[in-house]
C-alpha positions as CSV (number, residue, x, y, z in Angstrom):
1,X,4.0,6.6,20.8
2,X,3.4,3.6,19.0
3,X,6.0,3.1,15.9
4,X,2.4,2.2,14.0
5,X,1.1,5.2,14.5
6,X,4.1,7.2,13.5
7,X,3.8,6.4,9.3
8,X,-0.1,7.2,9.4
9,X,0.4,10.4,10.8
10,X,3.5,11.6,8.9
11,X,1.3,10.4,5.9
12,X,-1.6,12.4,6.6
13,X,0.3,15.2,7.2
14,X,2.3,14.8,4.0
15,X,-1.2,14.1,1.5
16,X,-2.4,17.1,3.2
17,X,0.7,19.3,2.8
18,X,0.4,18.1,-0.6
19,X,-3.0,18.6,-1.0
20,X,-2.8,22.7,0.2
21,X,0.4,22.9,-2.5
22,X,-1.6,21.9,-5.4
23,X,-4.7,23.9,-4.1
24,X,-2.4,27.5,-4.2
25,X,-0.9,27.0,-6.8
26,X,-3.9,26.2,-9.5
27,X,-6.2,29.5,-10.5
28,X,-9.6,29.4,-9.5
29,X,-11.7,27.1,-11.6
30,X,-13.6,28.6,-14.8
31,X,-11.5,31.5,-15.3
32,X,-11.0,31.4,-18.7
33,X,-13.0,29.7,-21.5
34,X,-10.4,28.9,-23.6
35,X,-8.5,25.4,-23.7
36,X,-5.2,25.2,-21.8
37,X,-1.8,25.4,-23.9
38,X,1.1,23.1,-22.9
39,X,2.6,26.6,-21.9
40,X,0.0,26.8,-19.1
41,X,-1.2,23.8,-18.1
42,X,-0.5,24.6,-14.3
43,X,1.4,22.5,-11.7
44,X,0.8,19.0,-10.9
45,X,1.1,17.2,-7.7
46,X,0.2,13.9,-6.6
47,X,1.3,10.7,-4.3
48,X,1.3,7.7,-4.8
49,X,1.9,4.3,-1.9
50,X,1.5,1.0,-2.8
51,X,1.8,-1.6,0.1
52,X,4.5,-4.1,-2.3
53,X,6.9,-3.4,-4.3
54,X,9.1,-6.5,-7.0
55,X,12.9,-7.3,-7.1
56,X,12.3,-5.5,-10.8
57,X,10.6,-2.0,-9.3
58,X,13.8,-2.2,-6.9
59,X,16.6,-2.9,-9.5
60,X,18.2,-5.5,-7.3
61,X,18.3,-9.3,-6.7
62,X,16.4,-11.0,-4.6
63,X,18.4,-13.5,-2.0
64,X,17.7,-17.2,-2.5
65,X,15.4,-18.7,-0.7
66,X,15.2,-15.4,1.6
67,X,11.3,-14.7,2.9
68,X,9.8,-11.5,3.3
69,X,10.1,-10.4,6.9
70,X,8.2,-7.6,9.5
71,X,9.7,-7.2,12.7
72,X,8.8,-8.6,16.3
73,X,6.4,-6.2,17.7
74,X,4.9,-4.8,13.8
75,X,2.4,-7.4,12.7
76,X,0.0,-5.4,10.4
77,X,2.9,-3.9,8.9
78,X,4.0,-4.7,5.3
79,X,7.1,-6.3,4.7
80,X,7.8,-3.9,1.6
81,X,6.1,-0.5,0.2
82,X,6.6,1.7,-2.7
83,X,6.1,5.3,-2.3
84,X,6.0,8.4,-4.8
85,X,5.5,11.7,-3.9
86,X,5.3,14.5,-7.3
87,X,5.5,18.2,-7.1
88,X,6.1,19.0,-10.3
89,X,9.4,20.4,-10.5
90,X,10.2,17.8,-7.9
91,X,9.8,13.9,-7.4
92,X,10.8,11.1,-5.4
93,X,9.9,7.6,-5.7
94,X,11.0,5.2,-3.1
95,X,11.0,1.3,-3.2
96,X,11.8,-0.8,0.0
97,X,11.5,-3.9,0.9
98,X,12.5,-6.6,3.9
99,X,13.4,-10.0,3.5
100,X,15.0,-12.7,5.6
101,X,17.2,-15.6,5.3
102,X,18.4,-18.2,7.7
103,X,21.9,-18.1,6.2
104,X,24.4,-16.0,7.9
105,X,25.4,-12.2,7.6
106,X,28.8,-13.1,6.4
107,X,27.4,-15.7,3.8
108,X,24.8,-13.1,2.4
109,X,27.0,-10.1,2.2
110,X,29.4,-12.2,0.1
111,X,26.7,-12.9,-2.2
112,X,25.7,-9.2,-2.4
113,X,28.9,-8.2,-3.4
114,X,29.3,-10.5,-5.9
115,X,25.8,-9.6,-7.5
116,X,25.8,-6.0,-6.7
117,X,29.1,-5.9,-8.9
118,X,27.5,-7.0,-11.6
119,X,25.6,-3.7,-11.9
120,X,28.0,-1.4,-11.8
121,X,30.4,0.2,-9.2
122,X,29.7,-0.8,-5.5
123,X,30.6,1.4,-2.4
124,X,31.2,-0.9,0.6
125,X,29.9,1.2,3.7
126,X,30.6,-1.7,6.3
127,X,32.1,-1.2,9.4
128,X,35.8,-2.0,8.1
129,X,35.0,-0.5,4.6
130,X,37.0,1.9,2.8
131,X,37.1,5.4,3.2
132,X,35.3,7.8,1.2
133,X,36.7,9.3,-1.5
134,X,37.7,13.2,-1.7
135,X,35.2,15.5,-2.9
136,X,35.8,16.5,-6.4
137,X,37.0,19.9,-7.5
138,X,33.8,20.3,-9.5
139,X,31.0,20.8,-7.0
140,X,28.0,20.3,-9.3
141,X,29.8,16.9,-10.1
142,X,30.8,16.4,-6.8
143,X,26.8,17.0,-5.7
144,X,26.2,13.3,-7.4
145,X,29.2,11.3,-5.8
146,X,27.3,9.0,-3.7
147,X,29.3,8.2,-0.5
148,X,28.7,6.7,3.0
149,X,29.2,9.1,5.0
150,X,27.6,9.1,8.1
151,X,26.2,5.7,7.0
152,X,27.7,2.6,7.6
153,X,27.2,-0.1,9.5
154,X,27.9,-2.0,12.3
155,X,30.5,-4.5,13.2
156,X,29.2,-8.0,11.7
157,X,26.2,-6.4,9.4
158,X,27.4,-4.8,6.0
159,X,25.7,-2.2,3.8
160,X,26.1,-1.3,0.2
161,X,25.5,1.6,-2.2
162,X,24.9,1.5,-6.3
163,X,24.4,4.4,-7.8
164,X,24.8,7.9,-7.7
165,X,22.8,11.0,-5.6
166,X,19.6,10.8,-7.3
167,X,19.5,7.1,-8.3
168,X,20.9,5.0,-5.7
169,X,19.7,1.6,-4.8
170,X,21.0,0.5,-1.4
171,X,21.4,-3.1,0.4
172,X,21.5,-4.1,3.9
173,X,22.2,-6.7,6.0
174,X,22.5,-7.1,9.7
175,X,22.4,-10.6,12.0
176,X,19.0,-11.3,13.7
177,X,19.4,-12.3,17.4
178,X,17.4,-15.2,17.2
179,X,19.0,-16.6,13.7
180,X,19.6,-15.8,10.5
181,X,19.4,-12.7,8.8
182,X,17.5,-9.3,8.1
183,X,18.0,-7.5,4.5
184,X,16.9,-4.3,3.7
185,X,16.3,-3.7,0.1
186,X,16.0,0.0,-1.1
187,X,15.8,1.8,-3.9
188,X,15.7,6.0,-4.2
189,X,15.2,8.1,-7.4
190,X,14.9,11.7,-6.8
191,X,14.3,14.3,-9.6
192,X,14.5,17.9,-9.3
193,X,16.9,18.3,-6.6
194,X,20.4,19.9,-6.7
C-alpha cells in the first residue's frame, strides 16, 4: 500500500468514528421545547487538520536557515500539519512539522540542547543518553513523568523531550544520506487522559 494512501484512510475512518460518537450520544432533535441549560447541553465532538502549523503553535525554535522538508518518494505531502481531534471529555491536539538543514546532526543537536534548555528541563533520549529515572512512589504523579523509554534514537541522530505526559513537545534529528540533516518538530497536548 502506498504510505499516501495510508493517512486518508485512517482519517476517514477516524471523521467517521467520530462522526457515529457524536450521532449516539445527542437525543433526537426537537425533543423538548425548552432552551438548553449549561447542565445539559450534550456532548461535543469535532476534528480539526490544518495542512501547516508555526514555530509558535509548536512551542519550539525553529533551526536557522533550516527549510521545510517532505521526503524522497512523498511529493504531495505537507511538510508540517496540525491536527485536533475533541470528544468532549477528551482531546488531543497534535502539531508536527519537518525541516531540513545542510548543517550536520552533531552541529544541530548542540544547538537544540542549548535552546531546548532554555525552556525548561530537557530529557536527552539519544542513543548514549542517560537512563531513565525510577518510577516514583506516587503513581498518579508518576503517570506524568515523561521518559524515553522505548524511544530513543539511533547512533549519530539525537532526540529530545520537554515536558511532561500530556504536554510534551519533542525534537528530532537524524543525518540524511545524501547531506545534511532531517528535524522533526512535534508538539502533543492531550486532555482527559489518566
Amino acid at each position: 500500500m502506498p504510505t499516501s494512501a495510508y493517512p486518508a484512510r485512517a482519517l476517514s475512518f477516524t471523521a467517521t468514528g467520530l462522526l457515529a460518537t457524536l450521532l449516539l450520544c445527542t437525543g433526537p432533535a426537537g425533543a423538548s421545547d425548552k432552551p438548553a441549560s449549561a447542565a445539559d447541553t450534550g456532548f461535543s465532538a469535532g476534528l480539526s487538520v490544518q495542512p501547516s502549523t508555526t514555530f509558535e503553535k509548536l512551542g519550539l525554535p525553529g533551526y536557522p536557515g533550516a527549510t521545510l522538508y517532505v521526503e524522497p518518494g512523498e511529493e504531495g505531502q505537507k511538510a508540517s500539519a496540525s491536527v485536533g481531534v475533541n470528544l468532549g471529555f477528551f482531546g488531543v491536539q497534535v502539531n508536527a512539522m519537518k525541516l531540513r538543514s545542510s548543517d550536520s546532526a552533531e552541529t544541530v543537536a548542540a544547538w537544540y540542547r542549548e535552546q531546548l534548555a532554555r525552556l525548561g528541563p530537557v530529557l536527552d533520549c539519544s542513543a548514549n543518553g542517560p537512563a531513565d529515572a525510577p518510577p516514583l512512589a506516587d503513581k498518579k504523579a508518576d503517570k506524568q513523568v515523561l521518559r524515553c523509554g522505548k524511544d530513543r534514537a539511533k547512533p549519530g541522530a539525537a532526540l529530545f523531550k520537554l515536558g511532561h505526559q500530556q504536554a510534551q513537545r519533542v525534537v528530532a534529528i537524524q543525518p540524511l544520506g545524501a547531506g545534511g540533516t532531517k528535524l522533526t518538530l512535534v508538539r502533543v497536548e492531550t486532555r482527559g487522559a489518566d
